[in-house]
C-alpha positions in Angstrom: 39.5 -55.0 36.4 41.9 -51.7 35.9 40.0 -48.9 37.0 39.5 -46.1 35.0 42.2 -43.1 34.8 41.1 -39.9 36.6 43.2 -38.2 34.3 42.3 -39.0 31.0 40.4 -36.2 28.9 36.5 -35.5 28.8 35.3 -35.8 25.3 35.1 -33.2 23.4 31.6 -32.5 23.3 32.1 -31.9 27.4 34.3 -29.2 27.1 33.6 -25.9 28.2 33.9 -23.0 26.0 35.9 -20.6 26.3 35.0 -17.9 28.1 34.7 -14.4 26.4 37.1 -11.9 26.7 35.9 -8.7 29.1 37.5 -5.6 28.7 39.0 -3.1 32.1 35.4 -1.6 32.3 33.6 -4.9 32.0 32.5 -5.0 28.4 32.7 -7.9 26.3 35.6 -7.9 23.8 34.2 -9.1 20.2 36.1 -11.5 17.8 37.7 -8.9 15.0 35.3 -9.3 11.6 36.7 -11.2 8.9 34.9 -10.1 6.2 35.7 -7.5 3.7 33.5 -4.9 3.7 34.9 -3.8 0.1 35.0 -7.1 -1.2 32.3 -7.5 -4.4 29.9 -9.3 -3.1 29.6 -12.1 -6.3 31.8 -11.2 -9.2 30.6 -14.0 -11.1 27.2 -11.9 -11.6 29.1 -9.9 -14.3 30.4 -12.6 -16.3 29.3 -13.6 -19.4 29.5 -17.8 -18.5 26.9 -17.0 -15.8 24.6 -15.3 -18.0 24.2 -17.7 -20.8 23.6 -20.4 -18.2 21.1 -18.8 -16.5 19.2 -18.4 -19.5 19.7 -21.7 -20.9 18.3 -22.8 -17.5 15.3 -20.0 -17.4 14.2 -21.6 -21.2 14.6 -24.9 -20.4 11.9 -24.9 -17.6 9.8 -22.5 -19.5 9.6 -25.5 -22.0 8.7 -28.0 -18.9 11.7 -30.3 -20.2 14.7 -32.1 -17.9 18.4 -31.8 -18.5 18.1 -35.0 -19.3 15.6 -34.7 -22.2 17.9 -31.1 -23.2 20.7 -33.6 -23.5 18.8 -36.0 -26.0 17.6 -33.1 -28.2 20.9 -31.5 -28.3 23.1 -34.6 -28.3 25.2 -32.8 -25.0 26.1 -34.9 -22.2 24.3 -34.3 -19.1 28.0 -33.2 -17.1 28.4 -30.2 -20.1 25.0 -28.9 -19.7 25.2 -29.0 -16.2 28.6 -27.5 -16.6 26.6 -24.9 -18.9 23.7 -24.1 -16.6 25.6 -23.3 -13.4 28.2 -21.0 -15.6 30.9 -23.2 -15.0 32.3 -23.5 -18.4 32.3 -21.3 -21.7 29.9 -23.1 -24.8 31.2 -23.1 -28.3 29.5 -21.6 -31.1 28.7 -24.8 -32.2 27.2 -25.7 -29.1 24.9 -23.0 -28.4 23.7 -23.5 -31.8 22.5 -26.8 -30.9 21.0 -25.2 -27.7 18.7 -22.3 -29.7 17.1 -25.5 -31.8 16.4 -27.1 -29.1 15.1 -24.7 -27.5 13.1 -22.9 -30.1 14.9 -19.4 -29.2 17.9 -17.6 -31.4 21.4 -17.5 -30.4 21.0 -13.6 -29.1 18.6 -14.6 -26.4 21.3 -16.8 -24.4 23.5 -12.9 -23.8 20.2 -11.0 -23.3 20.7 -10.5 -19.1 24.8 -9.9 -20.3 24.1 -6.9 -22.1 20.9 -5.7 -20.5 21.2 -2.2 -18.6 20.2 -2.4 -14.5 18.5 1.1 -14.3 19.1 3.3 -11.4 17.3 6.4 -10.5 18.6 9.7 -7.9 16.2 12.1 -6.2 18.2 14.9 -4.6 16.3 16.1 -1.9 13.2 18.1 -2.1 12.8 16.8 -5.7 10.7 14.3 -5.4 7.3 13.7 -7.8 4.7 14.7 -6.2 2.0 12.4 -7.0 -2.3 12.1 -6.3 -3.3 9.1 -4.5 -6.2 7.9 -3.3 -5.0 9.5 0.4 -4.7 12.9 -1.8 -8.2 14.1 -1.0 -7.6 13.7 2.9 -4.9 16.1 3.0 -2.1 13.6 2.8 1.2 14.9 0.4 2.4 12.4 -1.8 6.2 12.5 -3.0 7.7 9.5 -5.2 11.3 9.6 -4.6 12.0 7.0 -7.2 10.5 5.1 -10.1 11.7 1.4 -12.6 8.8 -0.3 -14.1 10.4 -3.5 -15.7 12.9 -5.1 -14.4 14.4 -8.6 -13.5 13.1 -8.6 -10.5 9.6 -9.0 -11.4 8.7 -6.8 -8.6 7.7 -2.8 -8.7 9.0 -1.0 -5.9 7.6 2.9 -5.3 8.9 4.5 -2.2 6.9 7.8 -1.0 7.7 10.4 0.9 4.2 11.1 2.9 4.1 14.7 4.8 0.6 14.9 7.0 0.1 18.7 8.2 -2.5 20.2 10.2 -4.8 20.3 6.8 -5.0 16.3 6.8 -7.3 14.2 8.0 -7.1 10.4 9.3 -7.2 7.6 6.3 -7.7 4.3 7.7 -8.7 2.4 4.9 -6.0 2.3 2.4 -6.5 -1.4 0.9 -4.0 -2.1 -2.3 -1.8 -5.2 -3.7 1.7 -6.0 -2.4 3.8 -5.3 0.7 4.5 -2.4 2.3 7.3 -0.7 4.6 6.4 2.2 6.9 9.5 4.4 8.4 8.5 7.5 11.0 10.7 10.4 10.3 8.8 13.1 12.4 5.7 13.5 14.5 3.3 10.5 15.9 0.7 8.4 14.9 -1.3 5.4 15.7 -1.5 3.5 12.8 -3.9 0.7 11.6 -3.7 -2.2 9.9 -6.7 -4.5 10.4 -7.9 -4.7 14.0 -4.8 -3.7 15.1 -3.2 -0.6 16.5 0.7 0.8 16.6 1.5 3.9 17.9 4.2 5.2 15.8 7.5 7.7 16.8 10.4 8.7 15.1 12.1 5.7 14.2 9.5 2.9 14.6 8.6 1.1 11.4 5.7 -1.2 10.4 6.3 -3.8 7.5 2.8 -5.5 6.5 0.5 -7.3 3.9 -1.1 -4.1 2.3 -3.8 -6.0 1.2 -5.6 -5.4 4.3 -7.5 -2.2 5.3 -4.7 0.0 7.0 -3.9 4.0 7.5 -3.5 6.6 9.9 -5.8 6.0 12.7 -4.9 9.1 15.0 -2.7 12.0 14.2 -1.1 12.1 17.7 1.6 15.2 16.9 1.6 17.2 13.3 3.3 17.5 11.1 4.6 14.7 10.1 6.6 12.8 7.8 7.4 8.7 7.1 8.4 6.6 4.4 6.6 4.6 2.9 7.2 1.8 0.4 5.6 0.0 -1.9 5.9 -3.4 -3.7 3.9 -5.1 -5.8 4.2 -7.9 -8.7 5.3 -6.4 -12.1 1.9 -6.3 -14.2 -0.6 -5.5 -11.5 -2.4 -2.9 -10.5 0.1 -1.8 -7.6 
C-alpha cells in the first residue's frame, strides 16, 4: 500500500486563521469598514411600487384570505401578485382595479403610506413642555422634549427630561403601560424597579418593563437630571 504524502494539504477546515495584524505599539490593526456611512439606508422605502404592495399585502391579511384565494377573486396569477406584494413590479390601472373589488377598499387606499407625511418634531434646548405627572407632587420636574400621536409605527414614544432638586422627594412606585429607557445626565441615584436595586451615575442607563412598580429609591447626589423615555401602544392609556 503507498503510504500517504506528508506533503499534501490539510483540509480546509484545519487551517489556521490568519493572524491579526498588530501595530508598532501592539494594538490590533482593524479590517478598513466597507460600508457607506452616507449611503441611504433602503431607497426602495420612497418608491411608489413598494407602497402599493405593502398595502395590498396589509388588506389582504386584514380580510384573513391567501394569495392564492386573492388570485381566484382577481383572476391575477399568483407570480404577479407576488410580484405586486413585494414591490417588484408596477400594477396597471386595470389591475389595481381588480385588486380594490376584491378587496372591498377604493383605488386611493393602495397610495395612502406614498403620500402620507412622517412627522418630525425639534425642541431647541431649554424649550421643552413642561408637563404634571403623577411624580409632579414629589418635587420631580417634568419636561417633554417631543411629541407624535399617530403614526405607522403603532407605538407612542414621549421622551422626558426629569430634573430632581433638593425640593424632591423619592417616588418609588411609578407603575404605567409600556417600556421605558432611563439615561443619567447628572447627579446619583439608586433606582428601583421591582425588588431590585441600581445605583445610577452619569452615563448608566436602565431599560425595563414599566409595568412594574419602579422610581427613585435614594437621591444619592442633587440635583439631578436623566432621560427618560417612554413607549407605549398607540390607543392606550400610556
Amino acid at each position: 500500500m503507498a503510504k500517504a504524502n506528508s506533503d499534501s494539504k490539510a483540509p480546509a477546515s484545519a487551517k489556521a486563521k490568519p493572524s491579526p495584524k498588530v501595530s508598532a505599539d501592539g494594538r490590533t490593526i482593524r479590517a478598513p469598514l466597507t460600508q457607506n456611512p452616507h449611503a441611504i439606508r433602503d431607497t426602495r422605502e420612497k418608491v411608489l411600487e413598494v407602497a402599493i404592495g405593502r398595502e395590498v399585502r396589509a388588506f389582504r391579511k386584514k380580510l384573513g384570505i391567501t394569495v392564492a384565494d386573492l388570485a381566484v377573486a382577481t383572476d391575477i396569477s399568483l407570480g404577479m401578485l407576488s410580484k405586486i406584494e413585494n414591490g417588484i413590479t408596477s400594477p396597471s390601472l386595470t389591475t389595481l382595479q381588480a385588486l380594490s373589488r376584491a378587496l372591498g377598499v377604493p383605488v386611493t387606499a393602495f397610495f395612502r403610506r406614498f403620500e402620507e407625511e412622517r412627522s418630525a418634531v425639534f425642541v431647541k434646548a431649554g424649550q421643552g413642555l413642561d408637563v404634571e405627572r403623577r411624580g409632579t407632587r414629589a418635587g420631580h420636574q417634568y419636561n417633554l422634549l417631543g411629541h407624535i400621536g399617530s403614526n405607522t409605527s403603532g407605538v407612542v414614544v414621549e421622551p422626558y427630561l426629569i430634573t430632581l432638586t433638593e425640593n424632591s422627594d423619592v417616588f418609588p412606585t411609578f407603575q404605567h403601560e409600556g417600556m421605558e429607557f432611563l439615561y443619567m445626565l447628572e447627579g446619583e441615584v439608586v433606582y428601583r424597579h421591582g425588588s431590585n436595586l441600581y445605583p445610577m451615575k452619569p452615563g448608566d442607563s436602565l431599560f425595563f418593563d414599566a409595568d412594574a412598580p419602579h422610581g427613585p429609591e435614594r437621591l444619592t447626589k442633587l440635583p439631578m437630571r436623566y432621560l427618560s423615555i417612554i413607549c407605549y401602544p398607540q390607543g392606550s392609556a400610556g
